[in-house]
Each structure stands twice: as C-alpha cells, then as structure tokens.
N, CA, C and O atoms as a GROMACS GRO file, in nm:
protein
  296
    1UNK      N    1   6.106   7.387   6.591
    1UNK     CA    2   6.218   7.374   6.682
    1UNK      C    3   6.190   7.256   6.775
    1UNK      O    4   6.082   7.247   6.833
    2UNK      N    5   6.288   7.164   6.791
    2UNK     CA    6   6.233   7.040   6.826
    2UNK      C    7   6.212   7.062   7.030
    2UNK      O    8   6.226   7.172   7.083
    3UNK      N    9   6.192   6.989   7.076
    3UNK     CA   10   6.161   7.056   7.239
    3UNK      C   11   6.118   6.938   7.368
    3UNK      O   12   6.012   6.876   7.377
    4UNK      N   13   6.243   6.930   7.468
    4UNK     CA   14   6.261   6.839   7.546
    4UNK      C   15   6.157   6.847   7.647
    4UNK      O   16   6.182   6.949   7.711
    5UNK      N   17   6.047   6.787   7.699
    5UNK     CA   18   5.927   6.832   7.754
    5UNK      C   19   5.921   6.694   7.865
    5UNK      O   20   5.909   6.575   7.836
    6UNK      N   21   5.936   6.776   8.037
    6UNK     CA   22   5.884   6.692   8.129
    6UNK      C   23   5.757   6.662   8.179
    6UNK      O   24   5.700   6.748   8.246
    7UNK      N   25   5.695   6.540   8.156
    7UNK     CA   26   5.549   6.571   8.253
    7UNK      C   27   5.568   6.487   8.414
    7UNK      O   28   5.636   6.402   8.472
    8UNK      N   29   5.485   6.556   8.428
    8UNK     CA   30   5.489   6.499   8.610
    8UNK      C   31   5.349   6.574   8.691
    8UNK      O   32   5.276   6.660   8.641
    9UNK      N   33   5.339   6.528   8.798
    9UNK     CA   34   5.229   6.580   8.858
    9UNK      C   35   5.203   6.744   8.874
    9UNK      O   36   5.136   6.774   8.973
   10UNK      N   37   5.236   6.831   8.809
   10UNK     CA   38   5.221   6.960   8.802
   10UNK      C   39   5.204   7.003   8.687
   10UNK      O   40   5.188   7.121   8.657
   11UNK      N   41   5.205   6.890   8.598
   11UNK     CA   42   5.152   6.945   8.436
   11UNK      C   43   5.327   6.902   8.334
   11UNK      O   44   5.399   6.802   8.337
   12UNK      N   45   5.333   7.016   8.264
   12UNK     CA   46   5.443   6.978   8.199
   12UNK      C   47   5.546   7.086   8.194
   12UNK      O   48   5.504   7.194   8.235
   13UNK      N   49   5.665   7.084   8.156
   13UNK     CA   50   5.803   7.185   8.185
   13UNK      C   51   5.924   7.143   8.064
   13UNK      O   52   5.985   7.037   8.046
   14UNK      N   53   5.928   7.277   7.991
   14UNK     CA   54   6.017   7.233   7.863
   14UNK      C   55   6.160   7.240   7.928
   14UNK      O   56   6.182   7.330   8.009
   15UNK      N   57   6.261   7.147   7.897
   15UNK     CA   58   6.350   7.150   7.995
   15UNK      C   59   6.454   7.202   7.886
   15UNK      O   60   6.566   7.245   7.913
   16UNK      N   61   6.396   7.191   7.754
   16UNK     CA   62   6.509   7.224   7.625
   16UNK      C   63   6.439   7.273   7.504
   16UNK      O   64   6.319   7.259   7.479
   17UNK      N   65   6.505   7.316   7.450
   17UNK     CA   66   6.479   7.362   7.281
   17UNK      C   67   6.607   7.386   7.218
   17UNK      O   68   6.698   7.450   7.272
   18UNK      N   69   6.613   7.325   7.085
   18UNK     CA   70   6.748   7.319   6.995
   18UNK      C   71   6.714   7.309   6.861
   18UNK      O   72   6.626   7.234   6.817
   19UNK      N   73   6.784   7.386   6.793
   19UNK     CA   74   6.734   7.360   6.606
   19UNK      C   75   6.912   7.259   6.587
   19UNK      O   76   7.018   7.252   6.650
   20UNK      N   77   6.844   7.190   6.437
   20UNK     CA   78   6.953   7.069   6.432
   20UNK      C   79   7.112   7.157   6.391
   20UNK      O   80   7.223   7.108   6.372
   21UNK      N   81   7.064   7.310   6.388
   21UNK     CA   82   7.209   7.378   6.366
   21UNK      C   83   7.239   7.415   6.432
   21UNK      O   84   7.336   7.480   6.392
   22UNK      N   85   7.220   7.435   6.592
   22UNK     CA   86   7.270   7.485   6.712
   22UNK      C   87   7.333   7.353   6.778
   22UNK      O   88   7.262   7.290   6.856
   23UNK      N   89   7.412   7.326   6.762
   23UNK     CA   90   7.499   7.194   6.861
   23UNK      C   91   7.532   7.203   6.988
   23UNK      O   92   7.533   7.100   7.055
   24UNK      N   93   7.570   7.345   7.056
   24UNK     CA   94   7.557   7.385   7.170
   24UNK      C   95   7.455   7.405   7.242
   24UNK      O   96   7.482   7.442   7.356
   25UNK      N   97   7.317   7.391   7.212
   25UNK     CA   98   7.195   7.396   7.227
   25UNK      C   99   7.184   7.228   7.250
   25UNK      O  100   7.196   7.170   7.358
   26UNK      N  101   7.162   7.177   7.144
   26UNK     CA  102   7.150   7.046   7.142
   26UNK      C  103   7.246   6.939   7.253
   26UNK      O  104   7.208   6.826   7.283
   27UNK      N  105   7.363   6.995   7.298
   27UNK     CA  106   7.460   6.927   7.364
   27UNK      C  107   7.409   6.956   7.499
   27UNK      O  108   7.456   6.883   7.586
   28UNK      N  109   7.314   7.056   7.542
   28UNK     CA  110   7.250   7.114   7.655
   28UNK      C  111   7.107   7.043   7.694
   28UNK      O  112   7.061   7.022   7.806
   29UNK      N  113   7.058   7.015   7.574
   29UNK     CA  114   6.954   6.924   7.618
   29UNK      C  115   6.989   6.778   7.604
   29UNK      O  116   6.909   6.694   7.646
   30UNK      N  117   7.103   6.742   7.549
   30UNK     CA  118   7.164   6.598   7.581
   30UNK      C  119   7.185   6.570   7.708
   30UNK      O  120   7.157   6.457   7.750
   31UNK      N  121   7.242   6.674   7.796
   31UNK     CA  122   7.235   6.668   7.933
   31UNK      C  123   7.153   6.646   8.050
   31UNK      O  124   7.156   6.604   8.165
   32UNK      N  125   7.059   6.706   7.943
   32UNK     CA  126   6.930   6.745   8.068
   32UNK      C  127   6.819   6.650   8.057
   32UNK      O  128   6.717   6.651   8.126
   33UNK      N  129   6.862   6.537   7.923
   33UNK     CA  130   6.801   6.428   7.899
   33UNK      C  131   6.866   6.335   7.951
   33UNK      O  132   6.777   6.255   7.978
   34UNK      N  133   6.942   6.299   7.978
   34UNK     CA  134   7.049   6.227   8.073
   34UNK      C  135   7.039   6.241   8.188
   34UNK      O  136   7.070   6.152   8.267
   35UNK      N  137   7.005   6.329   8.216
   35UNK     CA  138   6.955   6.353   8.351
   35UNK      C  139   6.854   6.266   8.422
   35UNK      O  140   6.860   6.184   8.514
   36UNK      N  141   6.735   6.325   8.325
   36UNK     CA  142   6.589   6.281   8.350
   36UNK      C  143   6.582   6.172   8.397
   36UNK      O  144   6.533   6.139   8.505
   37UNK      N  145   6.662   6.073   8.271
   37UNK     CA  146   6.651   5.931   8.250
   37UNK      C  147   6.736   5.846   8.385
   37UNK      O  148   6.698   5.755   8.459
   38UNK      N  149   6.873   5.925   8.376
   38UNK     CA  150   6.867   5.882   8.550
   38UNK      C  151   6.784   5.900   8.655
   38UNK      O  152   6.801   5.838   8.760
   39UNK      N  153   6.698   5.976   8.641
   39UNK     CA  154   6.592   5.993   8.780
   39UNK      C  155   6.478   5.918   8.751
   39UNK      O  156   6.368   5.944   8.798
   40UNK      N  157   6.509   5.799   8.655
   40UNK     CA  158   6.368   5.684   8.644
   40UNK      C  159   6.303   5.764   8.507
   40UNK      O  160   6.229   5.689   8.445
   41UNK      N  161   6.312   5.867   8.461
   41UNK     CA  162   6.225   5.890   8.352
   41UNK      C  163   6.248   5.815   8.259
   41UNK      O  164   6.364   5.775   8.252
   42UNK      N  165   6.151   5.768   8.156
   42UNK     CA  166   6.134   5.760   8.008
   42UNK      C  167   6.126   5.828   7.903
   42UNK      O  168   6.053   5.927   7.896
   43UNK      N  169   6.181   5.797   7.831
   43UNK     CA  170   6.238   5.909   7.653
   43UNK      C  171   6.095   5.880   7.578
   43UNK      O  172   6.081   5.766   7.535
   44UNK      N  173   5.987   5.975   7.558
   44UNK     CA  174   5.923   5.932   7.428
   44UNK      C  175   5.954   6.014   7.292
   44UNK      O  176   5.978   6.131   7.321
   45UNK      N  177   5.959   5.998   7.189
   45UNK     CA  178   6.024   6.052   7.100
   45UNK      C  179   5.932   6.052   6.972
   45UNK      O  180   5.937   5.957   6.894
   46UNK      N  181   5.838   6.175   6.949
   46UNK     CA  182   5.751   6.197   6.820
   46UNK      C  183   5.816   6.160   6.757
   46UNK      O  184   5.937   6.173   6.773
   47UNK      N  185   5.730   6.063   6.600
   47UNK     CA  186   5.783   6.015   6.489
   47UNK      C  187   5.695   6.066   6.394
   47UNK      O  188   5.595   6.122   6.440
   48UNK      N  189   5.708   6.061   6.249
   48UNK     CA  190   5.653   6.053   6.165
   48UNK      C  191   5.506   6.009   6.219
   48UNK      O  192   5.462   5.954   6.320
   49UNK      N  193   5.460   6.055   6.114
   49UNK     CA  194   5.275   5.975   6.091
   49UNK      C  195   5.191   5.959   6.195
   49UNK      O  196   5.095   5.882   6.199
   50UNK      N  197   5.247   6.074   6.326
   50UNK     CA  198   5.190   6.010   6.472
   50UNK      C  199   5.215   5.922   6.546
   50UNK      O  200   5.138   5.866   6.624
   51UNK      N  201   5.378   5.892   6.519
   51UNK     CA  202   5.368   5.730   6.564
   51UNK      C  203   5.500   5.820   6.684
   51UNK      O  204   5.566   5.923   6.673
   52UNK      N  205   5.487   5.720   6.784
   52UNK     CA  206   5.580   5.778   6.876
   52UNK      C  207   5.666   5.649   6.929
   52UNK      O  208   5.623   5.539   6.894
   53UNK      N  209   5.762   5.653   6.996
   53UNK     CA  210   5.903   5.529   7.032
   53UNK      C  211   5.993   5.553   7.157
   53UNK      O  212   6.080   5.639   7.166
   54UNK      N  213   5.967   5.487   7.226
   54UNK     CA  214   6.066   5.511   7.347
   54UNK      C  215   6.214   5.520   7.323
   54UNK      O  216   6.242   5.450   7.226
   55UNK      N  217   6.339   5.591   7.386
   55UNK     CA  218   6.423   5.600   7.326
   55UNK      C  219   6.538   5.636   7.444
   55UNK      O  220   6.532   5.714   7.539
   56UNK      N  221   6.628   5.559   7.405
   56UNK     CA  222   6.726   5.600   7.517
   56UNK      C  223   6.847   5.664   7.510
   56UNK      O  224   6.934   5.662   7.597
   57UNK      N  225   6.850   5.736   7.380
   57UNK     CA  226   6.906   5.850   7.315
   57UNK      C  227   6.827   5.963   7.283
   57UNK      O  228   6.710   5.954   7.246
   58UNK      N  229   6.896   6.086   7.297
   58UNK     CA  230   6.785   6.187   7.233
   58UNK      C  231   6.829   6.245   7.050
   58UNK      O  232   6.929   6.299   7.002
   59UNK      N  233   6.687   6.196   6.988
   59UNK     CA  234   6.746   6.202   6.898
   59UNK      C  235   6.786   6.378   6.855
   59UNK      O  236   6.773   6.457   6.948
   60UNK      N  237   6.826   6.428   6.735
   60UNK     CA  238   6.880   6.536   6.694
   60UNK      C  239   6.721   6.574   6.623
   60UNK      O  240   6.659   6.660   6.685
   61UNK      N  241   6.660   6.525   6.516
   61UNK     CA  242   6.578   6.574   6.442
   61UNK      C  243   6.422   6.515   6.485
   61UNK      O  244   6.348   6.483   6.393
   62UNK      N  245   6.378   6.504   6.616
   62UNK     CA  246   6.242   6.502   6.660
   62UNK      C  247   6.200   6.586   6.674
   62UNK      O  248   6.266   6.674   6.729
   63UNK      N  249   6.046   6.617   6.629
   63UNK     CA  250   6.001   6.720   6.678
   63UNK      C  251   5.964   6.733   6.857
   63UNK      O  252   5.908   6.837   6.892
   64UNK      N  253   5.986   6.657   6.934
   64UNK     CA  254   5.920   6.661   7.052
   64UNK      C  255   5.954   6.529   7.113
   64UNK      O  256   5.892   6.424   7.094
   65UNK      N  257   6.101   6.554   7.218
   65UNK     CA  258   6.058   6.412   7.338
   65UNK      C  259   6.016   6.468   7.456
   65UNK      O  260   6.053   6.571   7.512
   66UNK      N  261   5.915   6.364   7.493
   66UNK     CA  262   5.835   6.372   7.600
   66UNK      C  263   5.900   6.297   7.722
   66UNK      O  264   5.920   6.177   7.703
   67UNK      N  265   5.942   6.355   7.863
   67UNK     CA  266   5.977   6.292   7.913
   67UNK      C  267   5.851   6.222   8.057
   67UNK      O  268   5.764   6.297   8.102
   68UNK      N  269   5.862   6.121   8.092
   68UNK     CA  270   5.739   6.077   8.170
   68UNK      C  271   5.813   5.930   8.261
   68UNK      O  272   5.920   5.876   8.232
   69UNK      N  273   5.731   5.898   8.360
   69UNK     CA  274   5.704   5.847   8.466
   69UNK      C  275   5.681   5.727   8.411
   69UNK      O  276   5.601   5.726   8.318
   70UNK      N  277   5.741   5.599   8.451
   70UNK     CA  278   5.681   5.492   8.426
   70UNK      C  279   5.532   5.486   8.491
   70UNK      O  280   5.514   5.556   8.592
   71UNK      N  281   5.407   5.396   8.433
   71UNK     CA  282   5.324   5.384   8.491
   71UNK      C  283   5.313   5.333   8.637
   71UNK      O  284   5.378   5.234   8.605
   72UNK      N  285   5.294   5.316   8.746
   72UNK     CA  286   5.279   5.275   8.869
   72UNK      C  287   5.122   5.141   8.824
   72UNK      O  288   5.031   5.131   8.741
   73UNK      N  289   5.160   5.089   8.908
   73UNK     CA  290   5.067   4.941   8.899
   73UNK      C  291   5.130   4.812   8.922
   73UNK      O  292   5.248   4.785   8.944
   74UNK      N  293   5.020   4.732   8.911
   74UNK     CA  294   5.044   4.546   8.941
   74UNK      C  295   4.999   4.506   8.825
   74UNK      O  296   4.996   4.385   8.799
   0.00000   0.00000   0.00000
C-alpha cells in the first residue's frame, strides 16, 4: 500500500495511505501532498531498483513519498 510520509524534527508521520483502486483515498492524499509542498516541503518519490526522484506530483503507483525539508546551509 503505497504511503505519504512526513519527516521533520520529531521523527516521521504518515499523512496518507491509498491502494491504486481506492481514488477517494488517493484524491485525499493528493491534498495533503499539496499541502506539504506549499509549506516549503519536498516530494521524494521511491522508484524502482532503489533509486528515488523528487517530484512535484504525487505519483499513483509509488511505493513511498517521503516528504522533507530542504537542507538548511551556505
């Protein structure tokens, strides 16, 4: 079940879960990914083979976006 996951300074918080046959599910964490991303977050989005991709859509069939903090620095 794929699963919308915030990290931040308190660890991490699933903000969603949706299978690709629940659309009302999925239309709920479209929201709440839209959200995020307005409050400065970043989309990371498990891929195949370990490979992961920033993303500014959420896709339907990931197993896992990670949502996170740009790094802070110079």
């Amino acid at each position: 079940m794929p699963r919308l996951i915030r990290l931040d300074q308190t660890g991490h918080t699933t903000l969603a879960e949706w299978s690709v046959d629940d659309r009302a599910a999925f239309d709920g964490a479209v929201v709440a990914f839209r959200e995020e991303l307005d409050r400065g977050y970043f989309g990371i989005a498990s891929l195949s083979a370990g490979r992961a991709e920033q993303v500014t859509e959420l896709p339907l069939d990931a197993p896992m976006v990670i949502l996170r903090r740009p790094i802070a620095g110079g």
